[in-house]
Backbone atoms as SQL, in Angstrom:
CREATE TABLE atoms (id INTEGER PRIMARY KEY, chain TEXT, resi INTEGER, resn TEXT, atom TEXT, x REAL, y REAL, z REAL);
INSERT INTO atoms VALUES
  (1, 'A', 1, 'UNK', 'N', 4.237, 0.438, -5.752),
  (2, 'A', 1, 'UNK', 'CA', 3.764, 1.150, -4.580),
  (3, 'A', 1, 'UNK', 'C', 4.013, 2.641, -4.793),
  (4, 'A', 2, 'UNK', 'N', 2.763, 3.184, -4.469),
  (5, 'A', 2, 'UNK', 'CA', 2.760, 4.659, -4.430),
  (6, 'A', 2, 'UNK', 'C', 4.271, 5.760, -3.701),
  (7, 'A', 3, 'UNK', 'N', 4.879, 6.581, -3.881),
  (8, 'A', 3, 'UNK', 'CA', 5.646, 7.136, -3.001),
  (9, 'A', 3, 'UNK', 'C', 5.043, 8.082, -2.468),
  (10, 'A', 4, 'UNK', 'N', 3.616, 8.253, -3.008),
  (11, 'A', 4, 'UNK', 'CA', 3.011, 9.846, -2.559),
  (12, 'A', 4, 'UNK', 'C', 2.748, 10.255, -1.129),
  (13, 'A', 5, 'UNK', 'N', 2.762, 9.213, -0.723),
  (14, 'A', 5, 'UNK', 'CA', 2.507, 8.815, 0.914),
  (15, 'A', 5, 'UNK', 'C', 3.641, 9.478, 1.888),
  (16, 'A', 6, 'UNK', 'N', 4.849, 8.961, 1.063),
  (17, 'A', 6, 'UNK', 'CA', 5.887, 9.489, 1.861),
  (18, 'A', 6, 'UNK', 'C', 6.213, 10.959, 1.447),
  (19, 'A', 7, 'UNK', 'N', 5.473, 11.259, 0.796),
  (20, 'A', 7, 'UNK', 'CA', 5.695, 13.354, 0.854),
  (21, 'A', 7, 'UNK', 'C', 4.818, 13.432, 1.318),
  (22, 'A', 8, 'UNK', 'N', 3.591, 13.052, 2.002),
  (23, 'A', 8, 'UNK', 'CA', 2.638, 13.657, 2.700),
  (24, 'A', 8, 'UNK', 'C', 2.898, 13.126, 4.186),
  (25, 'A', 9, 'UNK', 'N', 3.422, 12.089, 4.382),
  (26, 'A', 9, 'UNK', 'CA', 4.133, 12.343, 5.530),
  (27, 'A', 9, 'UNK', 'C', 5.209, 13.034, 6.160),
  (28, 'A', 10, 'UNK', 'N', 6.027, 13.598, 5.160),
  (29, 'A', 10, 'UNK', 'CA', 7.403, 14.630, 5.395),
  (30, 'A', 10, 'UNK', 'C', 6.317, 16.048, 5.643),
  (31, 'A', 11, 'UNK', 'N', 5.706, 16.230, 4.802),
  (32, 'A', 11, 'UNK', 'CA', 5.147, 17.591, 4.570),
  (33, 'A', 11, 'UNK', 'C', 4.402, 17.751, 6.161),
  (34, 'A', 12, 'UNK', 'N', 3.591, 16.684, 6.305),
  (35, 'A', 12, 'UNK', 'CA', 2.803, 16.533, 7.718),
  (36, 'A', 12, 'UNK', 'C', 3.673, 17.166, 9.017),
  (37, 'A', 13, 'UNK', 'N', 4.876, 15.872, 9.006),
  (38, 'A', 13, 'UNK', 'CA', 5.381, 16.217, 9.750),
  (39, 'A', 13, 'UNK', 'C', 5.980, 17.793, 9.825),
  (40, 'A', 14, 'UNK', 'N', 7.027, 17.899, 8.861),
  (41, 'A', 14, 'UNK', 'CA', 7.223, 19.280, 8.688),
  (42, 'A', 14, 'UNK', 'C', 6.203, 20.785, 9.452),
  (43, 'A', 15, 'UNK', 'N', 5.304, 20.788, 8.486),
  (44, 'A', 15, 'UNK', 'CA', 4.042, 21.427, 9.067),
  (45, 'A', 15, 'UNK', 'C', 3.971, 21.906, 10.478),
  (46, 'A', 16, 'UNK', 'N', 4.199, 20.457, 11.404),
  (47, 'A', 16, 'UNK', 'CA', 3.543, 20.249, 12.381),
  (48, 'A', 16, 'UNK', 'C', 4.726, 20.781, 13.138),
  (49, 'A', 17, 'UNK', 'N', 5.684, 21.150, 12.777),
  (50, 'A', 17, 'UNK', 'CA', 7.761, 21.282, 13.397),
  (51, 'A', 17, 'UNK', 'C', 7.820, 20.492, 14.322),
  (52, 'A', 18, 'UNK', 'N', 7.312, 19.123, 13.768),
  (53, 'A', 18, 'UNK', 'CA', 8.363, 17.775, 14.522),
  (54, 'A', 18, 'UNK', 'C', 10.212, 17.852, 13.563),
  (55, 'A', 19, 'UNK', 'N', 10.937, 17.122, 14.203),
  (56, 'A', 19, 'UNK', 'CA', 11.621, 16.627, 13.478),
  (57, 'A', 19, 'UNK', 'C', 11.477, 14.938, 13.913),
  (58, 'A', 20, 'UNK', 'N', 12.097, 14.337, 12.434),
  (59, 'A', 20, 'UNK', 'CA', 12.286, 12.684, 12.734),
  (60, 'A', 20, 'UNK', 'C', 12.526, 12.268, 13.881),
  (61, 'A', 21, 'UNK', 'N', 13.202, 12.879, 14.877),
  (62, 'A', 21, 'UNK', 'CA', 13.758, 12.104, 15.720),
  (63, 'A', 21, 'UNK', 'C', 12.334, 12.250, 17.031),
  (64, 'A', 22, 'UNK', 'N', 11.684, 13.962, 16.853),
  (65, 'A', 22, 'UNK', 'CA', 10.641, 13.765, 17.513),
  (66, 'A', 22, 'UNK', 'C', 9.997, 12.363, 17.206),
  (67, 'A', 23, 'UNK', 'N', 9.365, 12.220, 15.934),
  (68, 'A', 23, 'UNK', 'CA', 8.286, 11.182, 15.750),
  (69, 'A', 23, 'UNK', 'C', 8.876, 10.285, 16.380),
  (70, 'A', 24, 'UNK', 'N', 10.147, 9.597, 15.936),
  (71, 'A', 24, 'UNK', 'CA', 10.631, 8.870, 16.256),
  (72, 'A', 24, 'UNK', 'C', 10.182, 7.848, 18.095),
  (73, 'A', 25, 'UNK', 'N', 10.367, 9.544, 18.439),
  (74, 'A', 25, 'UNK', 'CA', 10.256, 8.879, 20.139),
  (75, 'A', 25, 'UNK', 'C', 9.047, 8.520, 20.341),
  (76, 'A', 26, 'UNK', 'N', 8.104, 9.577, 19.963),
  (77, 'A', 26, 'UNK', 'CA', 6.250, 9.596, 19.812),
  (78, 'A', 26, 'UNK', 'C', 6.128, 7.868, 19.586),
  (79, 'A', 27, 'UNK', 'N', 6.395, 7.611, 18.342),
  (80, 'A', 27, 'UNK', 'CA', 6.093, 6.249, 17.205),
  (81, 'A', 27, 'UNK', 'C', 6.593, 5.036, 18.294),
  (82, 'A', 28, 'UNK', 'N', 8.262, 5.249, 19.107),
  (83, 'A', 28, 'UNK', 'CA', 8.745, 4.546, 19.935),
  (84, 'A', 28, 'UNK', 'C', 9.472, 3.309, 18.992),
  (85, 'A', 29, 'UNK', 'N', 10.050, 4.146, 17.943),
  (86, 'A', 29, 'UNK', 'CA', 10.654, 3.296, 16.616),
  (87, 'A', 29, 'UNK', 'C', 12.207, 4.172, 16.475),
  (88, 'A', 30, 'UNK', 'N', 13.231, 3.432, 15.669),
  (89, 'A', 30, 'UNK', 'CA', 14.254, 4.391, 15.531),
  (90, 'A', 30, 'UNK', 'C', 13.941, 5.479, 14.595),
  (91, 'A', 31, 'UNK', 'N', 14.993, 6.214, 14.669),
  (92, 'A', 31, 'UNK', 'CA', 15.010, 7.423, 13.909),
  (93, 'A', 31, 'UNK', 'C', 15.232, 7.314, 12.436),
  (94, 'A', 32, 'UNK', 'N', 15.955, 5.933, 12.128),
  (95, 'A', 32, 'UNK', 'CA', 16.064, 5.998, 10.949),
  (96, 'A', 32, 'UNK', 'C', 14.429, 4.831, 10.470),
  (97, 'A', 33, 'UNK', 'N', 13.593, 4.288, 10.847),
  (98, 'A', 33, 'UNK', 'CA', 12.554, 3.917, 10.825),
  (99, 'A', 33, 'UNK', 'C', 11.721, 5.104, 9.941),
  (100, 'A', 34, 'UNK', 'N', 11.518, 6.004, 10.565),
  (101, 'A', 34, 'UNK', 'CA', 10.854, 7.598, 10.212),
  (102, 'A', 34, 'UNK', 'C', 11.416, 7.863, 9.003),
  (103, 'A', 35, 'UNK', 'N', 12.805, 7.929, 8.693),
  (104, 'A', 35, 'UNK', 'CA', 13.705, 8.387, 7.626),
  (105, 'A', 35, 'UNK', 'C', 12.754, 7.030, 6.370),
  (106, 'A', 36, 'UNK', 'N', 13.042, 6.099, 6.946),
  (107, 'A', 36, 'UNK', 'CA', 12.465, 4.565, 5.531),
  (108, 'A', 36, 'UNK', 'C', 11.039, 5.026, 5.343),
  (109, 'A', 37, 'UNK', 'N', 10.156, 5.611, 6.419),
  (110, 'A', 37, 'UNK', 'CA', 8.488, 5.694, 5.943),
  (111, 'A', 37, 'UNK', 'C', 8.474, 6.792, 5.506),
  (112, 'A', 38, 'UNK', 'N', 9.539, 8.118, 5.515),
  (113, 'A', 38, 'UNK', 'CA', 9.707, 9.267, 4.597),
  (114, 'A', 38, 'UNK', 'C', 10.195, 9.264, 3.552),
  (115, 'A', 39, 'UNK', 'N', 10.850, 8.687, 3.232),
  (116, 'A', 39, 'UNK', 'CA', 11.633, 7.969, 1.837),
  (117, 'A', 39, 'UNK', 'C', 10.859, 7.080, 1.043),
  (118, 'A', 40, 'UNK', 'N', 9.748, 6.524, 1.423),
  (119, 'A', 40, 'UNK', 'CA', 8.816, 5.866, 0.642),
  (120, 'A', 40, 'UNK', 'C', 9.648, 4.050, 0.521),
  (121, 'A', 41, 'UNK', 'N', 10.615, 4.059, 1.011),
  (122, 'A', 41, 'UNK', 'CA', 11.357, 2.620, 1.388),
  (123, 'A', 41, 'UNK', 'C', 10.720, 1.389, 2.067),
  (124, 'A', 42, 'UNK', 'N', 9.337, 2.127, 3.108),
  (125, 'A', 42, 'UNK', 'CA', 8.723, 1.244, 4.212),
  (126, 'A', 42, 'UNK', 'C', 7.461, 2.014, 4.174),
  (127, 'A', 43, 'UNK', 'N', 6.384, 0.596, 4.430),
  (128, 'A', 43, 'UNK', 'CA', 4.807, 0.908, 4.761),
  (129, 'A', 43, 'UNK', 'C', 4.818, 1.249, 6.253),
  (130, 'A', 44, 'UNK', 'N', 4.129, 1.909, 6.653),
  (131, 'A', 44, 'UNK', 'CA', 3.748, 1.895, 8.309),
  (132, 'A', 44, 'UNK', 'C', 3.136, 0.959, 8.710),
  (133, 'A', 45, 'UNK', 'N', 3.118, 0.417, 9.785),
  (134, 'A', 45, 'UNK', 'CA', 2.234, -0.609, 10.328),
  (135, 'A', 45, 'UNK', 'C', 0.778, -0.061, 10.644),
  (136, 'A', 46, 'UNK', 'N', -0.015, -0.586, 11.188),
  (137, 'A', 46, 'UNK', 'CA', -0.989, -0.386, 11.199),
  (138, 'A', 46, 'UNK', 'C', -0.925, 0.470, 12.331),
  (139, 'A', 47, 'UNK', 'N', -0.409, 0.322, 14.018),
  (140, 'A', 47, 'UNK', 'CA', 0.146, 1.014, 14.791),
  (141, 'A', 47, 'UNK', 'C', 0.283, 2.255, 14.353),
  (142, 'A', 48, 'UNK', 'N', 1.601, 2.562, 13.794),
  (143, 'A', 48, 'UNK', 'CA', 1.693, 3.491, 13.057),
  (144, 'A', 48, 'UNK', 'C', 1.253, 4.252, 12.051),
  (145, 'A', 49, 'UNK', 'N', 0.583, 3.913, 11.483),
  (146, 'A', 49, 'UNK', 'CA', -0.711, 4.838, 10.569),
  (147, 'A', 49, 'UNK', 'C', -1.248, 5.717, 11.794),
  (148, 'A', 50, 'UNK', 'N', -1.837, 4.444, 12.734),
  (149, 'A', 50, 'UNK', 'CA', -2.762, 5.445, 14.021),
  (150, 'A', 50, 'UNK', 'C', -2.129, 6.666, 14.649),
  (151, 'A', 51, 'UNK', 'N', -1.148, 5.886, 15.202),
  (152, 'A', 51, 'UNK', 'CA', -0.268, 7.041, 15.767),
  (153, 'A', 51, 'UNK', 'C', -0.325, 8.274, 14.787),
  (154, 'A', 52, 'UNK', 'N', 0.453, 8.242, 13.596),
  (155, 'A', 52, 'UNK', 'CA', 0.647, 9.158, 12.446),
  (156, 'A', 52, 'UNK', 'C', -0.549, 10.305, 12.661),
  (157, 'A', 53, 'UNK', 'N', -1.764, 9.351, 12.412),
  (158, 'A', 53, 'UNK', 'CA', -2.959, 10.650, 12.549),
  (159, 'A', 53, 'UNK', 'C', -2.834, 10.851, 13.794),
  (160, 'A', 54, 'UNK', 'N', -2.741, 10.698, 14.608),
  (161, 'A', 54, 'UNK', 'CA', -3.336, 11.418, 16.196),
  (162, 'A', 54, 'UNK', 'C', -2.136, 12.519, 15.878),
  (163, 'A', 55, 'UNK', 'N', -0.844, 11.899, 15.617),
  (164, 'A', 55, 'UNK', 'CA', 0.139, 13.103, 15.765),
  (165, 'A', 55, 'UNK', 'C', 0.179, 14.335, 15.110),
  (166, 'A', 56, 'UNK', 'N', -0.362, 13.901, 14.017),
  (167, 'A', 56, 'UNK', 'CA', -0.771, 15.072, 12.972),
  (168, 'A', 56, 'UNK', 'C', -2.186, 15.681, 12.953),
  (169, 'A', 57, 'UNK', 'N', -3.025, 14.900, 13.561),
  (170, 'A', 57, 'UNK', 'CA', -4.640, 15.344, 13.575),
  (171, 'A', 57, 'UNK', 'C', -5.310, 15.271, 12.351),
  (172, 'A', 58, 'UNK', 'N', -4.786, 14.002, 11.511),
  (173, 'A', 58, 'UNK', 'CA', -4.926, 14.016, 10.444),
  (174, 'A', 58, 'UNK', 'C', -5.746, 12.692, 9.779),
  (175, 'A', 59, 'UNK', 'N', -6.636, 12.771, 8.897),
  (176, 'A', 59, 'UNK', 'CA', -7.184, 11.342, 8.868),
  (177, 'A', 59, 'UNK', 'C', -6.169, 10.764, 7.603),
  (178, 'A', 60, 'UNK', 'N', -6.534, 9.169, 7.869),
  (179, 'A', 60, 'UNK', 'CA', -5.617, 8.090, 7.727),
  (180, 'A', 60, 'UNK', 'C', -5.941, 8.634, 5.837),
  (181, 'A', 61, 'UNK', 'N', -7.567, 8.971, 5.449),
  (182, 'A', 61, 'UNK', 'CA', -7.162, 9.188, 3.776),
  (183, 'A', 61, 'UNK', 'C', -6.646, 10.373, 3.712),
  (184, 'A', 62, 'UNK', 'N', -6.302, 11.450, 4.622),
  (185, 'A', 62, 'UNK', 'CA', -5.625, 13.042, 3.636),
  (186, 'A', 62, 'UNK', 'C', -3.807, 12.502, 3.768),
  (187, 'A', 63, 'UNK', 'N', -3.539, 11.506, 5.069),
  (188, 'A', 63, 'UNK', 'CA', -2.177, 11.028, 4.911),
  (189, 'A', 63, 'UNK', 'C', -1.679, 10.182, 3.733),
  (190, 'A', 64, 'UNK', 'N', -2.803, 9.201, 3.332),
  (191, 'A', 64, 'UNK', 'CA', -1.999, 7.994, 2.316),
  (192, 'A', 64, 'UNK', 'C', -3.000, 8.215, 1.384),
  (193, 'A', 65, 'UNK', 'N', -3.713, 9.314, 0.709),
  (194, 'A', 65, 'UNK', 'CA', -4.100, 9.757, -0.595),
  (195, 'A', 65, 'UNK', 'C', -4.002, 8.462, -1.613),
  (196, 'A', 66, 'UNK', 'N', -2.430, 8.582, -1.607),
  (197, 'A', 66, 'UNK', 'CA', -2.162, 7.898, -2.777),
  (198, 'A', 66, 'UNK', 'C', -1.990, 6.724, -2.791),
  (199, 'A', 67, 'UNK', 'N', -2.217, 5.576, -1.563),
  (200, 'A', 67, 'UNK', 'CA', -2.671, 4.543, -1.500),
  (201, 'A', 67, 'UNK', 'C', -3.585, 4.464, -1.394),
  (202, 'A', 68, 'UNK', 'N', -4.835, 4.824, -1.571),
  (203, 'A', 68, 'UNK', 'CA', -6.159, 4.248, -1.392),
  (204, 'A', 68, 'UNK', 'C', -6.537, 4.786, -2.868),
  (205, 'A', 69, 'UNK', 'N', -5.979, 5.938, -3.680),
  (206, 'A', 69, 'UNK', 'CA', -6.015, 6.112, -5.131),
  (207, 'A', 69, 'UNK', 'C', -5.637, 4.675, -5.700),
  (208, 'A', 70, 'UNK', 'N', -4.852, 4.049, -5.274),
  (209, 'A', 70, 'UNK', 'CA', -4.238, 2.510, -5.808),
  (210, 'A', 70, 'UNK', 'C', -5.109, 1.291, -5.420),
  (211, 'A', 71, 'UNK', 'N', -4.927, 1.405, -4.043),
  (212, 'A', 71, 'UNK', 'CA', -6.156, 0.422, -3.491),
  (213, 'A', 71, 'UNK', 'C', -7.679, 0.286, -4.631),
  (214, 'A', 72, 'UNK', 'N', -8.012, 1.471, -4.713),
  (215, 'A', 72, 'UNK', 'CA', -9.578, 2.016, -5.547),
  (216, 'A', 72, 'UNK', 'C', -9.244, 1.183, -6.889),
  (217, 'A', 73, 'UNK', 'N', -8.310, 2.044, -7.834),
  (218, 'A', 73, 'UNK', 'CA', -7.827, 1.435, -9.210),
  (219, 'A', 73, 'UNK', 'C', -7.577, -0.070, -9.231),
  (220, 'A', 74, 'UNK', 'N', -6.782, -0.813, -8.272),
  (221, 'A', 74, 'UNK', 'CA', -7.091, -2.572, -7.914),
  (222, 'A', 74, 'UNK', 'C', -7.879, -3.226, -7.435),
  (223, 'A', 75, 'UNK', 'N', -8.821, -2.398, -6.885),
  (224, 'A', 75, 'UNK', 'CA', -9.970, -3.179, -6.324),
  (225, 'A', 75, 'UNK', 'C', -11.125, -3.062, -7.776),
  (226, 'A', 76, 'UNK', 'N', -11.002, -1.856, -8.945),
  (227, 'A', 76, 'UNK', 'CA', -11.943, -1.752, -9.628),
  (228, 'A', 76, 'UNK', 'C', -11.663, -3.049, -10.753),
  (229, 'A', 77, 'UNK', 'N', -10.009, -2.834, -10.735),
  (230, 'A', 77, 'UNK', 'CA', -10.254, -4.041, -11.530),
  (231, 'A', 77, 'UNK', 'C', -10.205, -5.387, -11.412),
  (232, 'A', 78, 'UNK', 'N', -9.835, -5.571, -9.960),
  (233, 'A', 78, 'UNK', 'CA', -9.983, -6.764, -9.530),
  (234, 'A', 78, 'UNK', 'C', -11.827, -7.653, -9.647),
  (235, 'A', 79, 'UNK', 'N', -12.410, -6.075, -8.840),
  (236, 'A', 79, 'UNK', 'CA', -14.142, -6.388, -9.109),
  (237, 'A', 79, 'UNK', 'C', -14.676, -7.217, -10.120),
  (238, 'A', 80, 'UNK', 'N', -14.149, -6.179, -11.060),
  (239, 'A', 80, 'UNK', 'CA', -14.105, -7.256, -12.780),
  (240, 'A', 80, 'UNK', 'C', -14.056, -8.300, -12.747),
  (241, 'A', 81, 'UNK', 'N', -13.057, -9.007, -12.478),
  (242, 'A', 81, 'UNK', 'CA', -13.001, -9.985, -12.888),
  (243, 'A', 81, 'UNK', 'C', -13.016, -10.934, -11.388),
  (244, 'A', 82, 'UNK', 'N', -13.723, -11.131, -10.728),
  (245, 'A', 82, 'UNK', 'CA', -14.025, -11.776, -9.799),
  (246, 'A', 82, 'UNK', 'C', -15.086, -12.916, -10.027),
  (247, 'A', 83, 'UNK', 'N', -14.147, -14.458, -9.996),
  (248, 'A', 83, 'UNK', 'CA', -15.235, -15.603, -10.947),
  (249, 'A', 83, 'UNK', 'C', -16.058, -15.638, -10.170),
  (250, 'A', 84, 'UNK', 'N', -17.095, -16.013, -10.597),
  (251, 'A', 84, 'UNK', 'CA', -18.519, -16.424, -10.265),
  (252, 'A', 84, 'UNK', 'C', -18.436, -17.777, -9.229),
  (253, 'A', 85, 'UNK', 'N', -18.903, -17.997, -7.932),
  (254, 'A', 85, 'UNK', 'CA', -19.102, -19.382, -7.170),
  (255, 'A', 85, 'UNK', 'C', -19.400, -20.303, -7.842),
  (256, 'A', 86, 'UNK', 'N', -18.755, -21.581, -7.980),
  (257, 'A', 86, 'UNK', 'CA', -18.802, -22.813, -8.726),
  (258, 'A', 86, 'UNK', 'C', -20.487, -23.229, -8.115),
  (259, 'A', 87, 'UNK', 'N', -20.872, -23.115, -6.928),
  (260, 'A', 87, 'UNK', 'CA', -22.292, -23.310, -6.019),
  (261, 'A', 87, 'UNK', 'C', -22.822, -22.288, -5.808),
  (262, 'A', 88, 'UNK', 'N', -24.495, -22.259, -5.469),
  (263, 'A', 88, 'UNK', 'CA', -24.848, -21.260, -4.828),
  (264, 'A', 88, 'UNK', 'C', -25.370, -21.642, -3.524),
  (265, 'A', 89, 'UNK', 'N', -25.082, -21.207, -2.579),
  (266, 'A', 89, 'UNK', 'CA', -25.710, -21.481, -1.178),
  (267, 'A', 89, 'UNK', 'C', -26.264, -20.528, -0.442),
  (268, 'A', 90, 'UNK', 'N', -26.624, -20.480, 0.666),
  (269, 'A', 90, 'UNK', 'CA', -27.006, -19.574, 1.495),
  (270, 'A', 90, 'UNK', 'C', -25.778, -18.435, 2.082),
  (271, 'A', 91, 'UNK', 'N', -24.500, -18.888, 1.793),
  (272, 'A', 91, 'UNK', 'CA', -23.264, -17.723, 1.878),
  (273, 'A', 91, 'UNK', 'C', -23.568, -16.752, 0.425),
  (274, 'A', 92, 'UNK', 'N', -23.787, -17.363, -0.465),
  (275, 'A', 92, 'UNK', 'CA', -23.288, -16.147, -1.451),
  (276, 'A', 92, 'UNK', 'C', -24.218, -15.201, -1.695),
  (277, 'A', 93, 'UNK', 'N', -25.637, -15.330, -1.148),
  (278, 'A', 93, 'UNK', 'CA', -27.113, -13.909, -0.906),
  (279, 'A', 93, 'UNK', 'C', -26.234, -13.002, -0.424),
  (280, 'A', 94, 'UNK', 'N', -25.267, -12.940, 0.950),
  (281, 'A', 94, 'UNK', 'CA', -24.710, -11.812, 1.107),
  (282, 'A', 94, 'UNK', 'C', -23.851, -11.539, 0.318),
  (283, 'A', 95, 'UNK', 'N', -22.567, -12.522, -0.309),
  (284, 'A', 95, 'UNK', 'CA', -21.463, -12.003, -0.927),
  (285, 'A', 95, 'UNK', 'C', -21.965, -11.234, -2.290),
  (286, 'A', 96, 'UNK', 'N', -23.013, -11.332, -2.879),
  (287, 'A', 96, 'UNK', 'CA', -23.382, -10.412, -3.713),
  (288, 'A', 96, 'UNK', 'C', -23.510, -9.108, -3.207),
  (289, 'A', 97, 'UNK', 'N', -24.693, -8.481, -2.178),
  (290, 'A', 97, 'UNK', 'CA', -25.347, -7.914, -1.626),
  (291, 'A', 97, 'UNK', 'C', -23.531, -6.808, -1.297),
  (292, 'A', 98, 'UNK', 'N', -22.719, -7.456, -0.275),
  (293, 'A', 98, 'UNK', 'CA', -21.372, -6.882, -0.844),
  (294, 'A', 98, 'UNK', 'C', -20.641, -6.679, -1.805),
  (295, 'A', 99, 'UNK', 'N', -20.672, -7.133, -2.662),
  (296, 'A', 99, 'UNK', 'CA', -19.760, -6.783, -3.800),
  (297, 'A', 99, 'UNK', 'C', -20.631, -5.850, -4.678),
  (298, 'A', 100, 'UNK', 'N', -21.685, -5.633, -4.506),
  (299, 'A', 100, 'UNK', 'CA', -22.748, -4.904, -4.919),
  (300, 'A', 100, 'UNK', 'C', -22.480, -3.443, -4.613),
  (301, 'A', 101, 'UNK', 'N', -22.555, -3.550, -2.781),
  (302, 'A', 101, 'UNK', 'CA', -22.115, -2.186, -2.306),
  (303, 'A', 101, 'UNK', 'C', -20.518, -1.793, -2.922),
  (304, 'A', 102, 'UNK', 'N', -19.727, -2.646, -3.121),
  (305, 'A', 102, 'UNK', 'CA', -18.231, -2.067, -2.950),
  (306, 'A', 102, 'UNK', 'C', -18.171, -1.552, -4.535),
  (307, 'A', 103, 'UNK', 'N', -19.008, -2.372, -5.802),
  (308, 'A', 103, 'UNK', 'CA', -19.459, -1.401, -6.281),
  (309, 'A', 103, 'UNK', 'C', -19.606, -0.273, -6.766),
  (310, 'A', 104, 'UNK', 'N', -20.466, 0.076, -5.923),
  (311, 'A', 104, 'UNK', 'CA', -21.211, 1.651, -5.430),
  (312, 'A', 104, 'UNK', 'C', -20.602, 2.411, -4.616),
  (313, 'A', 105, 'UNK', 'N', -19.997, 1.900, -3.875),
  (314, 'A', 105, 'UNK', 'CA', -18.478, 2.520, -3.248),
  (315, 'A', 105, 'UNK', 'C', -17.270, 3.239, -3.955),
  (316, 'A', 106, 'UNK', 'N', -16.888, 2.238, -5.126),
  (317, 'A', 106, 'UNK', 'CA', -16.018, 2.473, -5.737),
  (318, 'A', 106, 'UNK', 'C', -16.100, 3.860, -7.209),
  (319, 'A', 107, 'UNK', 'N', -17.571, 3.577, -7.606),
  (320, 'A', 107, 'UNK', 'CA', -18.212, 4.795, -8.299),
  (321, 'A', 107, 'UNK', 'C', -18.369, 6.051, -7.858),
  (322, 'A', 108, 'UNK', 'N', -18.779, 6.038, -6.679),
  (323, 'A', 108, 'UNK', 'CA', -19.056, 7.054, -5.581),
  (324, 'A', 108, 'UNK', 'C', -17.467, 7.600, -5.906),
  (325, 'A', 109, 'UNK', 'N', -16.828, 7.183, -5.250),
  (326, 'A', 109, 'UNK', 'CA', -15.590, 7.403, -5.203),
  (327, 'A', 109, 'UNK', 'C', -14.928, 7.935, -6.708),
  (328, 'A', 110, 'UNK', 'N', -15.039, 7.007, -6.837),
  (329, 'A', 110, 'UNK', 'CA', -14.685, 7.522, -8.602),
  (330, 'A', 110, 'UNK', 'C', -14.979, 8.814, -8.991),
  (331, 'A', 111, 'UNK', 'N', -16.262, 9.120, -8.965),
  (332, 'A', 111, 'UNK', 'CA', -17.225, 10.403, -9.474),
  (333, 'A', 111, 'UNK', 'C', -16.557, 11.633, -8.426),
  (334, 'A', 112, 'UNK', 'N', -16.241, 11.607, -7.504),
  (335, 'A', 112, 'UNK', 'CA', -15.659, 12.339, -6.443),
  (336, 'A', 112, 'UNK', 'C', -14.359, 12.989, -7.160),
  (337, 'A', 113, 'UNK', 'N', -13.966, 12.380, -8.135),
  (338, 'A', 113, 'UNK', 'CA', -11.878, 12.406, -7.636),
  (339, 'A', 113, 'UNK', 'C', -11.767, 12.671, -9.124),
  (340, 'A', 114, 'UNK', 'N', -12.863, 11.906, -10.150),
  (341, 'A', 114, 'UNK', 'CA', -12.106, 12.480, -11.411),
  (342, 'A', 114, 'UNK', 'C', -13.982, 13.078, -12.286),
  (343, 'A', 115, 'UNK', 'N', -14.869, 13.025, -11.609),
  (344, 'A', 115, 'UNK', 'CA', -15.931, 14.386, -12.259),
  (345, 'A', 115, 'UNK', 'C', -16.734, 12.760, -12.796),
  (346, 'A', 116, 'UNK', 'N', -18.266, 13.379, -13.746),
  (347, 'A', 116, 'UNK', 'CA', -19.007, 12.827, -14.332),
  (348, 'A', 116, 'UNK', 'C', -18.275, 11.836, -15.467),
  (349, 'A', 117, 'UNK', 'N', -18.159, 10.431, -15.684),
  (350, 'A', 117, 'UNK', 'CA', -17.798, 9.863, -16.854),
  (351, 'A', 117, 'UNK', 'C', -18.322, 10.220, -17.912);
């Protein structure tokens, strides 16, 4: 797991001149809660992601950068190697049609963050 998350949440906060114990009350979590998701020790909940951006005015990718840099890199190679349906039925017209886009998602993305291959 990435730690990059948790310097862009110190820095955020910082920035913003909360201290921990502010968020803390905001989040409605202890103080040392804030200290584990700044320390890179603990994920945020999903709750807390939200909160995070409203408090910071910040979207959920300029906060966790460096999880969705990870997410991207496991999903590309997961894509790979994703076996083929033992059947074909009337479910898997779409599951192509998606994995198609995610894809083209993931290139997109790609081409964005590290230039022309």
């Amino acid at each position: 797991m990435t730690e990059e998350y948790a310097l862009d949440l110190r820095a955020a906060r910082r920035e913003a001149g909360l201290t921990q114990r502010d968020c803390a009350h905001l989040l409605d979590v202890p103080a040392t809660q804030v200290s584990h998701l700044e320390g890179g020790e603990k994920l945020p909940t999903v709750t807390e992601l939200c909160a995070l951006c409203l408090v910071y005015g910040r979207s959920f990718e300029s906060l966790f950068c460096g999880i969705f840099k990870d997410a991207y890199l496991v999903l590309q190679e997961r894509l790979a190697s994703l076996p083929h349906p033992k059947d074909k039925s009337a479910n898997t017209f779409n599951r192509q049609i998606t994995l198609n886009a995610l894809a083209v998602r993931l290139a997109d993305d790609n081409q964005h963050k590290h230039g022309p291959g």
